[in-house]
N, C-alpha and C positions, 0 to 999 in steps of 0.2 A: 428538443431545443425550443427556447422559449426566446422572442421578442419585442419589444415594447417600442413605438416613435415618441419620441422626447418632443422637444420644440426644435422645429426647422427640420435640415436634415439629418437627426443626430439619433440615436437608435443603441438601446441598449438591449444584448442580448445575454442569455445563458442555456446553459449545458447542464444536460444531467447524463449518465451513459449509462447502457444497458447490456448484459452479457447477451451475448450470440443467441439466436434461439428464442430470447424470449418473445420477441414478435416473429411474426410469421404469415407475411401479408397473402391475400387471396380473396376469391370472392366463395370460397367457403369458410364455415365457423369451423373453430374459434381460429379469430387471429393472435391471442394471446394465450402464450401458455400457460401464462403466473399474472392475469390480472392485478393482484396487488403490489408486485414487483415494479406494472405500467405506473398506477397509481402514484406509488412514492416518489419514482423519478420525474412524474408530471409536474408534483407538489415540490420538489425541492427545486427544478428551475423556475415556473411558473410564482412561487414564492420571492423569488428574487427579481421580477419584470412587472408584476401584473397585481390591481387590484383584486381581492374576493369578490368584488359589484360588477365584475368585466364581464361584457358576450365576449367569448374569445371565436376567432377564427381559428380553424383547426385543417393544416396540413397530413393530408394523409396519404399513403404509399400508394402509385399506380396501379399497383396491384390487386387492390382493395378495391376499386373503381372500374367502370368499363367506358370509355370516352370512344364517341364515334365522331364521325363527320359524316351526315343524311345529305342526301337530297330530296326533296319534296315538289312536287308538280305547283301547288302552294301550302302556305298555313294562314289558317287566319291571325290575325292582328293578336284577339283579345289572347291572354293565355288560359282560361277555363274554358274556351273550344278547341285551344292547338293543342293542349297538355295530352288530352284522349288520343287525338292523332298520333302523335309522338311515342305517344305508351302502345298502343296499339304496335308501331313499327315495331318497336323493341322489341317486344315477344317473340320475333321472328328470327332476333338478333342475341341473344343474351341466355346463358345455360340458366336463368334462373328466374325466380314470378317478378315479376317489375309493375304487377298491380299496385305492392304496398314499397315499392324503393321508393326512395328520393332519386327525383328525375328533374333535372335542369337541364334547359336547353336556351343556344342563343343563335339569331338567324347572321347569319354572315352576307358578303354580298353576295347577289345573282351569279350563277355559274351553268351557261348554254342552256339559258331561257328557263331555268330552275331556282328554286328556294335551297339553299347549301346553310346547314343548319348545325350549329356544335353542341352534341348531345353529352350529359355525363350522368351515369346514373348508377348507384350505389343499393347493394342487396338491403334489404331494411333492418337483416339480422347482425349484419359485420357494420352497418350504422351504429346500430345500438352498443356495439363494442366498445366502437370506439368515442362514442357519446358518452358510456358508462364509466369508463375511467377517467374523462374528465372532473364527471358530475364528484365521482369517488373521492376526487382529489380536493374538493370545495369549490370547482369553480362552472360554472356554466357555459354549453358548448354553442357556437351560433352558426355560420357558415362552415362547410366542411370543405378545400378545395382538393383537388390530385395534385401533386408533389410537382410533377413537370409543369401544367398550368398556371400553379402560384410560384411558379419560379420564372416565367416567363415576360414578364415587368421588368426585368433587371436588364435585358438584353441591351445593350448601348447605343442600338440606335432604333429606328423604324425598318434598315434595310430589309431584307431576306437573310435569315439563320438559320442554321442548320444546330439544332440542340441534342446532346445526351444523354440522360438520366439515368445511372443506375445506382438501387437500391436494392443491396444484398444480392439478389437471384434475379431482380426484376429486371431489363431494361428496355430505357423508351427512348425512341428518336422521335421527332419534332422537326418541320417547318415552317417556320411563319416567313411572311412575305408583308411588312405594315402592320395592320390591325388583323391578317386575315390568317389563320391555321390551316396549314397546307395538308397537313401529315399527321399525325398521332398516332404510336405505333408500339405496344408494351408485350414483352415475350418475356418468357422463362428460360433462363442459362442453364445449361448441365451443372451436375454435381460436380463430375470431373471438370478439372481443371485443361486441360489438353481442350476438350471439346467446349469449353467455354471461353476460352482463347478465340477458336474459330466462331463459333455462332456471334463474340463479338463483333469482331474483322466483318463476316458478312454482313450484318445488323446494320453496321457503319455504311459498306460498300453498295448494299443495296436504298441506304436513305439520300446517299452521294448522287447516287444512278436517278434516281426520283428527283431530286433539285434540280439536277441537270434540265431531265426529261422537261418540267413544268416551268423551270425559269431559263431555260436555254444557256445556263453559266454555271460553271464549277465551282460549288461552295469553296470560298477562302479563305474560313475559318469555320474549327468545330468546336461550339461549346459547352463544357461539358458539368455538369454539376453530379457529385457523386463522393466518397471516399477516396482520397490520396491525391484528389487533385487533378489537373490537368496533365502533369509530366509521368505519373505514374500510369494513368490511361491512357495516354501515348505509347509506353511501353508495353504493357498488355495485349495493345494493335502489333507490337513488332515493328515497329517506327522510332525513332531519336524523335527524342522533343524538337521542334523547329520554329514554333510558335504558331503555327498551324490549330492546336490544339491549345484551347485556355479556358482555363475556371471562367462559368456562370457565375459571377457573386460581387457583389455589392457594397463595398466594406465600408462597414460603420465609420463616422466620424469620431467618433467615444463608445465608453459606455460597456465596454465587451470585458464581463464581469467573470466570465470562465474560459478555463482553454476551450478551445471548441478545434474540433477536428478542420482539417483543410478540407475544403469542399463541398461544405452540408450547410452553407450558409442563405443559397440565393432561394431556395423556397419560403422560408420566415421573411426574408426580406424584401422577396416581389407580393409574398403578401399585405406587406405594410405599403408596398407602394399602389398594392390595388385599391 
């Protein structure tokens, strides 16, 4: 999915789709099975939103990514002294070298006299993946974000939210509380259906259990960004839709130049809002 901010709030997007399988997010290689399968469907939406002269921001699957939330005693200020620190932690934390990953990190507020710091940091070999079908496609890649992160713009107010994300096999719950991220949390579903029913259910019931714990109130609304929508994820849980449960997503004023699936819209479009 490919999209563009017009003037004002107006936003034109497109779709390209891709058979089951062909991606295959993780933080080991490859995540593509058929590179140049990626490639064409980059080109044929990005064709229709976007300059050939564009740095594009590029949304990529949780999966792909390892996002933490640290605490640090401190960090310095500058970032060519904190960066060492921070890489340093990760080693401790991540199956994989984080010498040569791309490593961003951003300090949040003070939390019991400590530095609460949001780390996200990407293998340097599934970067290049996914960096190479862009380039593949003519266009040049610029910021990379996690899929639930650049969908998290879109949320409707400042309150406290309780978010969903899933992609394919991935999924991720999320809290933010204002400007602050409570939670970041990405697991792998079973194959079978039966037990991916349940490891949802839990997923849900244990990020519930946690809002509570930290904001002393019952989330009252879950929102959920993903394939089939807010009513079909409801089901899935074993629940009637009630409104309880509702699409992440942001919807264009104009501009929406292909069908695009329910659901998979609020990460393109909290990235135009970052």
């Amino acid at each position: 999915m490919a999209a563009r901010q017009t003037s004002g709030e107006q936003a034109i997007l497109a779709f390209a789709s891709l058979q089951e399988g062909v991606v295959q997010p993780g933080l080991a290689v490859p995540n593509f099975v058929d590179p140049a399968l990626i490639t064409t469907a980059i080109t044929k939406a990005l064709d229709e939103v976007a300059a050939r002269d564009t740095e594009l921001t590029l949304v990529v699957p949780d999966a792909a990514v390892r996002v933490l939330i640290l605490d640090f005693d401190s960090l310095p200020a500058k970032t060519q002294e904190a960066l060492p620190i921070v890489r340093f932690r990760l080693r401790k934390l991540t199956p994989f070298d984080v010498d040569d990953a791309a490593v961003s990190y951003q300090p949040m507020s003070p939390h019991q006299g400590q530095t609460r710091v949001l780390v996200t940091v990407m293998p340097a070999a599934i970067r290049a993946e996914y960096e190479g079908v862009v380039r593949a496609a003519g266009y040049e890649p610029g910021v990379l974000l996690p899929s639930t992160l650049a969908a998290l713009p879109t949320l409707p107010s400042g309150d406290a939210a309780l978010v969903v994300n899933r992609n394919g096999r991935s999924l991720t719950t999320a809290i933010t509380n204002g400007d602050e991220l409570l939670l970041h949390r990405t697991l792998e579903l079973p194959v079978k259906e039966d037990s991916r029913r349940e490891d949802l259910g839990q997923a849900v019931s244990v990020a519930a259990a946690y809002f509570e714990d930290m904001l002393h109130v019952e989330p009252r609304v879950l929102y959920y960004v993903g394939p089939g929508g807010a009513e079909d994820f409801a089901r899935q849980l074993g629940a009637e839709p009630d409104g309880m449960v509702r699409d992440l997503v942001l919807t264009p004023a104009t501009g929406v130049v292909s069908a695009i699936p329910k659901g998979l819209t609020a990460g393109v479009m909290g990235a135009l809002a970052s």
